[in-house]
MMTF fields as JSON, N, C-alpha, C and O atoms, coordinates in Angstrom:
{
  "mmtfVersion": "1.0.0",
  "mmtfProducer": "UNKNOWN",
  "numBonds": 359,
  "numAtoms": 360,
  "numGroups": 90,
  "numChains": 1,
  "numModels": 1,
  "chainsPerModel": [1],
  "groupsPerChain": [90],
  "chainIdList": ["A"],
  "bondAtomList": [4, 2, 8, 6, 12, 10, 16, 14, 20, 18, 24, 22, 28, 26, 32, 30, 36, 34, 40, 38, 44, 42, 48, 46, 52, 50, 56, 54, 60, 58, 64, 62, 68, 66, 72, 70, 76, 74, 80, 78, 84, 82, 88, 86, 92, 90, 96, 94, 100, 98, 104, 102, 108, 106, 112, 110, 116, 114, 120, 118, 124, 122, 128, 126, 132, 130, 136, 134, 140, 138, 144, 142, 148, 146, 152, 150, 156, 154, 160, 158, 164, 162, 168, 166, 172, 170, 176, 174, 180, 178, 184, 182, 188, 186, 192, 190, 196, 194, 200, 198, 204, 202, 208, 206, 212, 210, 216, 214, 220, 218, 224, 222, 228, 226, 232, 230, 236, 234, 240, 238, 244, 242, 248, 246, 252, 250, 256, 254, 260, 258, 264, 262, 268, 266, 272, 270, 276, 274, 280, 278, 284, 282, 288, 286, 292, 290, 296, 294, 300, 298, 304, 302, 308, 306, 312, 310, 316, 314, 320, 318, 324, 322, 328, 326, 332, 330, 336, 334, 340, 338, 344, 342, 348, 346, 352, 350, 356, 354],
  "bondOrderList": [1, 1, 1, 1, 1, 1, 1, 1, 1, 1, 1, 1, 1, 1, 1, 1, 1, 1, 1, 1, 1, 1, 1, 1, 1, 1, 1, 1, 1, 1, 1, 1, 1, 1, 1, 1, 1, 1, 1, 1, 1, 1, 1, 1, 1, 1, 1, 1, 1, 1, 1, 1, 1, 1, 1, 1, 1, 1, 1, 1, 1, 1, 1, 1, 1, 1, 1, 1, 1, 1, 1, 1, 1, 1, 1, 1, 1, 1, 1, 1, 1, 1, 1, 1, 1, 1, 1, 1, 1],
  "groupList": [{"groupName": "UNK", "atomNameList": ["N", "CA", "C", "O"], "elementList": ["N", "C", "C", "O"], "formalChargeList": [0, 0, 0, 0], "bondAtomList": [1, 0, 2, 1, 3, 2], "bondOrderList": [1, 1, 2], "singleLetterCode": "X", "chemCompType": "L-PEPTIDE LINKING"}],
  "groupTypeList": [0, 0, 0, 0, 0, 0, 0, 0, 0, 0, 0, 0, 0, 0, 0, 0, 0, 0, 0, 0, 0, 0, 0, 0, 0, 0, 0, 0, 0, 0, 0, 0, 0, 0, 0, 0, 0, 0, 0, 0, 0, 0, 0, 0, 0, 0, 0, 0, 0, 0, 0, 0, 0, 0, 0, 0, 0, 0, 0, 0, 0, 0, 0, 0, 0, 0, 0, 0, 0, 0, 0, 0, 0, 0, 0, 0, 0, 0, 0, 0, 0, 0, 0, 0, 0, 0, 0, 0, 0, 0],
  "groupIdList": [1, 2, 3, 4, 5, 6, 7, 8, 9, 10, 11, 12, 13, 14, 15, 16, 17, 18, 19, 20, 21, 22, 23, 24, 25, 26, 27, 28, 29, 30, 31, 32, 33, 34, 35, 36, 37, 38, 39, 40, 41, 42, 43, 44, 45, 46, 47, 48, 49, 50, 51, 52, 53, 54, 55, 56, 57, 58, 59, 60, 61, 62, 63, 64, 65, 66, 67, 68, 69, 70, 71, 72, 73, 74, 75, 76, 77, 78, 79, 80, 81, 82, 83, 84, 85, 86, 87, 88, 89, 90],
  "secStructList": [7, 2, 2, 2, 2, 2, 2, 6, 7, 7, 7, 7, 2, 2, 2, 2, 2, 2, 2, 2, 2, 2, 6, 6, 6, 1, 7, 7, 3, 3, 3, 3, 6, 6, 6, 6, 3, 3, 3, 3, 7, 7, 6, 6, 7, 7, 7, 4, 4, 4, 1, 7, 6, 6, 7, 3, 3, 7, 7, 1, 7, 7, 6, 6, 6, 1, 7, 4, 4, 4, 7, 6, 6, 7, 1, 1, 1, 1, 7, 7, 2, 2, 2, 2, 2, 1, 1, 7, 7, 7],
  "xCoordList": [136.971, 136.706, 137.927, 137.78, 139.166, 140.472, 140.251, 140.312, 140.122, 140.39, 139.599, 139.971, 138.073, 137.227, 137.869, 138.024, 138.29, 138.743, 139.966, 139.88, 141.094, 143.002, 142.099, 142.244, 141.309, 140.919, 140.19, 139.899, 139.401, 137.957, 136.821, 136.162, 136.668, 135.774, 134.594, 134.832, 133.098, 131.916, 131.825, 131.947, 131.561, 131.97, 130.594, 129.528, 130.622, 129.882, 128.409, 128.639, 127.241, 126.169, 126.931, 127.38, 126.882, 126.942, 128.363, 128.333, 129.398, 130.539, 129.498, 129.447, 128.958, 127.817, 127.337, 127.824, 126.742, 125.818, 126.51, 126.03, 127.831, 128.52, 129.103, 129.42, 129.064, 130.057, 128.818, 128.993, 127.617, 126.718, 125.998, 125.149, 126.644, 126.082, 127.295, 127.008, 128.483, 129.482, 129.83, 130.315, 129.329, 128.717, 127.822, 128.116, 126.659, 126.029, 125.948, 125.25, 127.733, 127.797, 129.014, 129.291, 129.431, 130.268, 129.674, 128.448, 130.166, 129.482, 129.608, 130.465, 127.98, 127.917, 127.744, 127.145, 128.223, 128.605, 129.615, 129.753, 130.51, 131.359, 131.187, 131.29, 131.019, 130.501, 131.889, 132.165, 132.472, 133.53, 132.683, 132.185, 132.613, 132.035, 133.077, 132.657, 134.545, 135.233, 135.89, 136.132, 136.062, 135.962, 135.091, 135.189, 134.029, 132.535, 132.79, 132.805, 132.919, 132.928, 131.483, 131.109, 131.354, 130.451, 130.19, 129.963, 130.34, 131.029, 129.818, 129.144, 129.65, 128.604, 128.603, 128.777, 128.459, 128.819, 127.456, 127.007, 126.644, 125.05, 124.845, 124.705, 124.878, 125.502, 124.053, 123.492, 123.297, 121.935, 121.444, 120.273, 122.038, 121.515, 122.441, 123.661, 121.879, 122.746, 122.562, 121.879, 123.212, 123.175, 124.15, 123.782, 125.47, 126.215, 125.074, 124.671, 124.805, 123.97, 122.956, 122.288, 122.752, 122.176, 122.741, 122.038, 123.919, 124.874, 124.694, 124.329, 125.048, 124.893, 125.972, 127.119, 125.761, 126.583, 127.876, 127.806, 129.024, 130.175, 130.807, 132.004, 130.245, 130.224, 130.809, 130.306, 131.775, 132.376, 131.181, 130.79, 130.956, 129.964, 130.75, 131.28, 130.642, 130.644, 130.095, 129.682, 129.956, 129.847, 131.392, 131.984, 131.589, 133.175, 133.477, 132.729, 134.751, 135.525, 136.073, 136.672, 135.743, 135.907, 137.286, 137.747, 137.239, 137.93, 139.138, 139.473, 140.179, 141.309, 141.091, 141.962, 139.983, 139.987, 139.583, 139.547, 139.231, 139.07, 140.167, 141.102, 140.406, 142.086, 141.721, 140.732, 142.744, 142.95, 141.636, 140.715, 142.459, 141.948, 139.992, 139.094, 139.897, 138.277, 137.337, 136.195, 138.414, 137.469, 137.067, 137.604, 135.728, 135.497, 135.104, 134.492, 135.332, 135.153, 136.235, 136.144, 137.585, 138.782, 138.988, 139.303, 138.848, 139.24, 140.821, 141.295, 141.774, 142.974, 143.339, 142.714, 144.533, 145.29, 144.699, 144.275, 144.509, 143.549, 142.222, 141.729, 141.301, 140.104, 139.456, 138.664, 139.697, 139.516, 138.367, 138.447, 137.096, 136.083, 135.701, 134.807, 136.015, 136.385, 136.875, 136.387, 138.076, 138.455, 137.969, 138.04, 137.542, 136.413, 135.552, 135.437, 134.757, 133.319, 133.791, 133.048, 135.0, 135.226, 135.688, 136.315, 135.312, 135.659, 134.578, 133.491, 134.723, 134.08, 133.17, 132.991, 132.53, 132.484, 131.669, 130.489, 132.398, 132.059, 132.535, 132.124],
  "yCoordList": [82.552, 81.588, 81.37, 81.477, 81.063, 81.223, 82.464, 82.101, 83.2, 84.288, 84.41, 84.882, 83.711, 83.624, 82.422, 82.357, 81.36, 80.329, 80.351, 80.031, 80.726, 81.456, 82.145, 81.478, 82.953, 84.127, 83.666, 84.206, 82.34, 81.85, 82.854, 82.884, 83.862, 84.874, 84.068, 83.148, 84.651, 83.874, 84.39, 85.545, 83.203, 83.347, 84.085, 83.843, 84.93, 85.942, 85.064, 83.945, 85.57, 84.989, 84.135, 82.989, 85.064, 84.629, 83.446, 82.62, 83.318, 82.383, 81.209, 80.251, 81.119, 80.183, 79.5, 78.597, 80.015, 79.999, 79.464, 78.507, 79.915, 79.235, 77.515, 76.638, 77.526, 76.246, 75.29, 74.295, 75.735, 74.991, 74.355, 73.473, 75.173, 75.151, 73.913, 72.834, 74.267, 73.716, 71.987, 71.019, 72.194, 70.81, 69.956, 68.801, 70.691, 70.003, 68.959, 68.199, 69.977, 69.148, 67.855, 67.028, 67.896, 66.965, 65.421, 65.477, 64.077, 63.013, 62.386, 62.281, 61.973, 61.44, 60.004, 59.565, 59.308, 57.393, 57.233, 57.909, 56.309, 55.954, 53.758, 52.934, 53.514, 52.302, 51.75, 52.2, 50.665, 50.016, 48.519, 47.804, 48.156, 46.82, 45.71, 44.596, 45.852, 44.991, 44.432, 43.283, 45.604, 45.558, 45.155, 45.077, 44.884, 45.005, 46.313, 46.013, 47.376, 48.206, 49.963, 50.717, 49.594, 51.026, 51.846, 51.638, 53.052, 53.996, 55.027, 54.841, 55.994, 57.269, 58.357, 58.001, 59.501, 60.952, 60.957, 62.016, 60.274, 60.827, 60.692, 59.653, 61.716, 61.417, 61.556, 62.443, 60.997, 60.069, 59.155, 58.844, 58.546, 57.375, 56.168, 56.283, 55.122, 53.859, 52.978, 51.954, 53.429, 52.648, 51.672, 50.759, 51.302, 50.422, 49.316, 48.544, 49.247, 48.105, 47.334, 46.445, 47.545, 47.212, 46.85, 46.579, 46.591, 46.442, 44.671, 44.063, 43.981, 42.748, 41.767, 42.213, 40.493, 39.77, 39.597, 39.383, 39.71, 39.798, 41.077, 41.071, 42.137, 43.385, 44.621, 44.509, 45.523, 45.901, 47.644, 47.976, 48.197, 49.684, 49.963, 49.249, 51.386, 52.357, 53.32, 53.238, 54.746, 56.258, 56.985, 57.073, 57.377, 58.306, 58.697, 58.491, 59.395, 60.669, 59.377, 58.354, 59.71, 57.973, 59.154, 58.873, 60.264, 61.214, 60.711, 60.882, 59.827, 59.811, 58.082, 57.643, 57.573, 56.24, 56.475, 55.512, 57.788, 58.565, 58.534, 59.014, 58.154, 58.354, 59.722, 59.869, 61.027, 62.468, 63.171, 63.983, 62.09, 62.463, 62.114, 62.866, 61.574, 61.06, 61.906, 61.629, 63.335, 64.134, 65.419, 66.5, 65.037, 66.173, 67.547, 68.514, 67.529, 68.848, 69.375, 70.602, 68.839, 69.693, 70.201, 69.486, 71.866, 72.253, 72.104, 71.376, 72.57, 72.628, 72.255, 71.374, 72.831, 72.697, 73.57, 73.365, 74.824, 75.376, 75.456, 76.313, 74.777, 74.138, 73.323, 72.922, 72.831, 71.851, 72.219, 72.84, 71.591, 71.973, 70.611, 70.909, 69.684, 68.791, 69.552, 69.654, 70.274, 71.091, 72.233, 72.552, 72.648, 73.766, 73.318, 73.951, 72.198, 72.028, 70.953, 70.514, 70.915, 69.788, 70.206, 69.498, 71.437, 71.57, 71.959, 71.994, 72.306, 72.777, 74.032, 73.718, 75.024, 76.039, 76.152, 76.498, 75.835, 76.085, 77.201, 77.24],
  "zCoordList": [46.705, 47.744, 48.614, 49.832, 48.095, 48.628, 49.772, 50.946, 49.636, 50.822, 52.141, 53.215, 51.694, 52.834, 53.449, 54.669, 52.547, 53.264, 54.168, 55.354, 53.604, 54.536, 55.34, 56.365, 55.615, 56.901, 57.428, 58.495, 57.023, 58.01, 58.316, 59.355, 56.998, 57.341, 56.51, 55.727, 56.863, 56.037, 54.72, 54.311, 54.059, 52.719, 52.119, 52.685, 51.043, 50.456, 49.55, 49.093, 49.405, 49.317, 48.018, 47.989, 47.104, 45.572, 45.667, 44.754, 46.522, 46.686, 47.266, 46.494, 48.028, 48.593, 46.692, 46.011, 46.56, 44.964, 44.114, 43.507, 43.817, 43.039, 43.342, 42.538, 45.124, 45.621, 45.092, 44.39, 45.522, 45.258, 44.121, 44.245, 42.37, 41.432, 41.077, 40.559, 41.417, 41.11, 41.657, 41.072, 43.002, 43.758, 42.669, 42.358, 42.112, 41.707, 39.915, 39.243, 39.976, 38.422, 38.654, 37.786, 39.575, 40.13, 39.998, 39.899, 39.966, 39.782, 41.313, 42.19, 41.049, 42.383, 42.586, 43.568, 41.737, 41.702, 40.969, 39.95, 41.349, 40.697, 40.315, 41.224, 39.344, 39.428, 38.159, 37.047, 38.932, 38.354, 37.928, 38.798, 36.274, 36.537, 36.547, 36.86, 36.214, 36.006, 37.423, 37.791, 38.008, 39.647, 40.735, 41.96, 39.685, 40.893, 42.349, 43.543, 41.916, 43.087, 42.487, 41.589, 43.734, 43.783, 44.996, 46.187, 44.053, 45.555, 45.128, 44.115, 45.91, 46.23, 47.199, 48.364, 46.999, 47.532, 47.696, 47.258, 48.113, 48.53, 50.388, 51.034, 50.756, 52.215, 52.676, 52.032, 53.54, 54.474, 53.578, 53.799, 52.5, 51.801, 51.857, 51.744, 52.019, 52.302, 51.123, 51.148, 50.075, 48.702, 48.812, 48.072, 49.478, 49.86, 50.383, 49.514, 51.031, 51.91, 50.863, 51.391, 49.484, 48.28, 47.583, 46.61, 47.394, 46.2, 46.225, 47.231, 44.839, 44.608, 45.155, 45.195, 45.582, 46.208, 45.299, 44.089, 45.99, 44.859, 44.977, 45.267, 44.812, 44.75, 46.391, 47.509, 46.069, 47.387, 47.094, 45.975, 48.005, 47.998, 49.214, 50.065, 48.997, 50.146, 49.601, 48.444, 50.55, 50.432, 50.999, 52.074, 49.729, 50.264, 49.109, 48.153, 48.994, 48.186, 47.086, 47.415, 45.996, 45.03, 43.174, 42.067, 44.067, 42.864, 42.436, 41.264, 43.584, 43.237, 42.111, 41.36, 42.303, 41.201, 39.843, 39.077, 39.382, 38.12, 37.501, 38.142, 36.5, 35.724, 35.196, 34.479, 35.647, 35.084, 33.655, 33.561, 32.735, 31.222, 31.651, 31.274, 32.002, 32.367, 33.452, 33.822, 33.951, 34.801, 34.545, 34.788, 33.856, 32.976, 34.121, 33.667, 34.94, 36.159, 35.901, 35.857, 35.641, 35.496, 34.449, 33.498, 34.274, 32.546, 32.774, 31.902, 33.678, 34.075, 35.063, 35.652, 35.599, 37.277, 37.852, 38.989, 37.188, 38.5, 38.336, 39.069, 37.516, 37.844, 37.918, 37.064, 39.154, 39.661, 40.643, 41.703, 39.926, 40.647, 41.652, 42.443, 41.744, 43.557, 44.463, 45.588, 43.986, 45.037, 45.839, 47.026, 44.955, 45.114, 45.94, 46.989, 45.75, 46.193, 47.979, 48.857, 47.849, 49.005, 50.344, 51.132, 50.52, 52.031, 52.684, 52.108, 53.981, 55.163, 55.319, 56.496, 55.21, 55.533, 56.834, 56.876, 57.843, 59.231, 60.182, 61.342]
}
């Protein structure tokens, strides 16, 4: 994926297949109760606008409030499947 990405060339069916399998094991809420906060990667859904009085919501990138040991997507430093799944292919 690295190489289609440095060259901006289109990325290969099966690199498609994988971003996408890999997307889909990623977590898509992050719900703090001691915080009252809830966050969500579900992008045309407005689950913020529901959240209980008290309570802060948005939709956005919620990876860096994960403490390390608790992100089971990462086997290592270099797999890091957020990273993988978080860019552009335009």
């Amino acid at each position: 994926m690295e190489t289609e990405l440095l060259f901006n060339t289109p990325m290969r069916e099966e690199l498609v297949q994988l971003r996408i399998r890999l997307f889909s094991k990623r977590p898509k809420f992050y719900i703090n109760y001691d915080r009252k906060i809830f966050m969500h990667m579900v992008h045309g859904r407005s689950y913020e606008a529901v959240v209980l009085d008290g309570w802060w919501g948005a939709e956005g990138d919620f990876e860096h409030m994960i403490p390390t040991y608790h992100r089971y997507w990462v086997r290592s430093t270099s797999e890091d499947f957020w990273a993988v799944t978080n860019f552009s292919n335009g």
